[in-house]
N, C-alpha and C positions, 0 to 999 in steps of 0.2 A: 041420604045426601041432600036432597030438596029439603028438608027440615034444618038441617047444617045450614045451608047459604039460605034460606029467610030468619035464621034467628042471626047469622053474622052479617047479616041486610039491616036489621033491627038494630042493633047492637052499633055497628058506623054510623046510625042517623040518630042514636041516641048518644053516643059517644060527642059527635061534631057540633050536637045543640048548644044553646049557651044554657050555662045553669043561669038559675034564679038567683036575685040577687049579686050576680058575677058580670064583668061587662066577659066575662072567657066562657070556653068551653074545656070541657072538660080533655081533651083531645088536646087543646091550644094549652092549657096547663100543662101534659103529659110533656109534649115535648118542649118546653119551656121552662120545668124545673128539673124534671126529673130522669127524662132521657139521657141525659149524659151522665148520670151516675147509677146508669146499668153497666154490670161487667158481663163481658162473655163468660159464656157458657163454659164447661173445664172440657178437654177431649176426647178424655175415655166416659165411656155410657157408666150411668148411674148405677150403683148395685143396689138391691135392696137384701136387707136383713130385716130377721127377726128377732125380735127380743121377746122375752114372757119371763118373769118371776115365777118361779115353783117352789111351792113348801108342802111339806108332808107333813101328815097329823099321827101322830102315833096312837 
């Protein structure tokens, strides 16, 4: 857990910097372009499958 919240510590202050060359950050883009064209999530939980190709050699 202590390793979770210093790397998601790291991560917010690298996130809020400004890039190079940008008067923005990276952060201030997110929700400035691209936040509103997130859709929710669907209701039911995700299934996983497998798939695998099988072929026999005679």
């Amino acid at each position: 857990m202590e390793l979770n919240r210093a790397v998601w510590e790291l991560m917010e202050k690298h996130n809020q910097t400004r890039m190079q060359k940008r008067p923005y950050s990276r952060e201030e883009r997110f929700h400035a372009m691209e936040k509103d064209l997130l859709k929710p999530l669907k209701q039911e939980p995700y299934e996983m499958r497998l798939y695998a190709d099988l072929s026999r050699k005679y």
